[in-house]
Backbone bond lengths (Angstrom), bond angles and torsions (degrees), N, CA, C in turn:
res aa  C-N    CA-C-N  psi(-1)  N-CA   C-N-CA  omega(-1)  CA-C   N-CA-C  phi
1 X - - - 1.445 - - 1.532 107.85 -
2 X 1.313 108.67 115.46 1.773 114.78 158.05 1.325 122.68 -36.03
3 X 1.233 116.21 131.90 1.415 117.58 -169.09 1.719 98.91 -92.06
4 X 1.387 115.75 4.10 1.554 106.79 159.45 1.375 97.90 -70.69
5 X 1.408 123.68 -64.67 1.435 136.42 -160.76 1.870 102.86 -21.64
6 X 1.957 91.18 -51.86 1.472 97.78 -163.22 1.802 100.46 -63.79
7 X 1.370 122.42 -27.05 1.256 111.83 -166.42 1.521 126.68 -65.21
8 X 1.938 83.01 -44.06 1.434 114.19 -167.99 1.907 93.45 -55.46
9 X 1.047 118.18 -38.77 1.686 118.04 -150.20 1.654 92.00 -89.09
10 X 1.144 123.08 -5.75 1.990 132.43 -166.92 1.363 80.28 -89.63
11 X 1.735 119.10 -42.85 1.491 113.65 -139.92 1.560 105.53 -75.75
12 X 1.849 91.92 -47.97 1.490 90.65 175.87 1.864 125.34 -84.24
13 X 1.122 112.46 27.78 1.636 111.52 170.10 1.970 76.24 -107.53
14 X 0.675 130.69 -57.69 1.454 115.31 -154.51 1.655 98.91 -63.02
15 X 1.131 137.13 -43.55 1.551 143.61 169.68 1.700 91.47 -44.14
16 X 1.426 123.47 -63.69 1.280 103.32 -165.06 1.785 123.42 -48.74
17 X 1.271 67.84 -34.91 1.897 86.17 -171.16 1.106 120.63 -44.29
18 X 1.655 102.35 -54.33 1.723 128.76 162.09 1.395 111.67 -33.91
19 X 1.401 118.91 -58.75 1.393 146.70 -153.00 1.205 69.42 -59.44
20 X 1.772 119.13 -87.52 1.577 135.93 -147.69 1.751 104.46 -47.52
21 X 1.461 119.41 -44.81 1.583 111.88 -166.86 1.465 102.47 -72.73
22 X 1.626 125.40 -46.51 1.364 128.24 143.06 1.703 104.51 23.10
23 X 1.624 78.80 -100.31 1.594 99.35 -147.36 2.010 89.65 -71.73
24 X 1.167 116.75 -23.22 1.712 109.54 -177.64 1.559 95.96 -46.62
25 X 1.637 118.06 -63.97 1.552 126.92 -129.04 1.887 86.28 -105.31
26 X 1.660 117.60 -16.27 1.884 113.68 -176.21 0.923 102.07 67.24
27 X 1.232 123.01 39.52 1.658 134.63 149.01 1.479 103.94 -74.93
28 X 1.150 140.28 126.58 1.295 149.58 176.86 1.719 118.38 -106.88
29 X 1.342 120.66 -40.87 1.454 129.82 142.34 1.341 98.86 -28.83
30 X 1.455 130.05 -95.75 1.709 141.86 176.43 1.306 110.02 -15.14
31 X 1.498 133.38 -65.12 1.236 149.61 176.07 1.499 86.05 -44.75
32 X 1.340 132.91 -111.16 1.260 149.69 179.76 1.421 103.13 9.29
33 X 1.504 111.15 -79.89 1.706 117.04 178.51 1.024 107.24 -37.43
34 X 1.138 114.07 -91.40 1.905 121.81 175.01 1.530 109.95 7.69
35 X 1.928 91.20 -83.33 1.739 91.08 174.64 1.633 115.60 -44.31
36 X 1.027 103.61 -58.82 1.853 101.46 -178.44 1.403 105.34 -35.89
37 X 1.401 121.18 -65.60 1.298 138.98 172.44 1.763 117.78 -6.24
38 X 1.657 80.16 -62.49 1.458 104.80 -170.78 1.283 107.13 -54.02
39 X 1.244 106.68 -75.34 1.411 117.77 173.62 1.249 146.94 -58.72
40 X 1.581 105.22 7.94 1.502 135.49 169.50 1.696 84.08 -86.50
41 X 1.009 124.89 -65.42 1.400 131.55 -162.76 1.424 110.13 -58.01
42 X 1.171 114.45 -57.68 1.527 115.54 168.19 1.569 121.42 -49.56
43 X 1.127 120.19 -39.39 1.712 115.07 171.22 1.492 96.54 -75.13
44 X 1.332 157.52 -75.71 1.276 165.09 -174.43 1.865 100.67 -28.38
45 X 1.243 110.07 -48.36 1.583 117.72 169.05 1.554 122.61 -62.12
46 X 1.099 112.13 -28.85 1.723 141.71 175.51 1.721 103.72 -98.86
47 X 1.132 131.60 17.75 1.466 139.50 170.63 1.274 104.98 -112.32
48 X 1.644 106.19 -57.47 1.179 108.22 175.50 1.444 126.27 -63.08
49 X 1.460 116.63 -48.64 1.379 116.75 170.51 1.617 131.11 -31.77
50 X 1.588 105.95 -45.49 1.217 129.89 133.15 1.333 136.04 8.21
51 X 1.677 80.05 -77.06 1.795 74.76 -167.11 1.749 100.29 -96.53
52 X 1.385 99.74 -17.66 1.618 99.34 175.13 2.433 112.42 -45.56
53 X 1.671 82.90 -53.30 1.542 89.76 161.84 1.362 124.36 -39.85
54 X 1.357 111.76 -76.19 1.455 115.64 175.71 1.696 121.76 -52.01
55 X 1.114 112.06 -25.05 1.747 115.97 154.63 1.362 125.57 -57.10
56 X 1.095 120.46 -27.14 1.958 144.75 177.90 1.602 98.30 -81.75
């Protein structure tokens, strides 16, 4: 396993988190990141997958 894989999947539980305190406290900035977050994590998870392929 790609050690992006491991990042990408850190990135998006921590984005959720964001997401979740976000919408707790109506921080909308927070919300925002989060999503960004997420989706930093999700391409970084899809990098790794990647190269895990090209290792096979």
């Amino acid at each position: 396993m790609d050690k992006d894989r491991i990042k990408g999947a850190a990135k998006q539980v921590e984005g959720s988190l964001k997401v979740g305190a976000g919408k707790l406290v109506g921080d909308e900035k927070l919300k925002a990141d989060g999503h960004a977050e997420k989706i930093e994590g999700k391409v970084q998870n899809a990098v790794g997958s990647a190269k895990d392929e090209l290792r096979k």
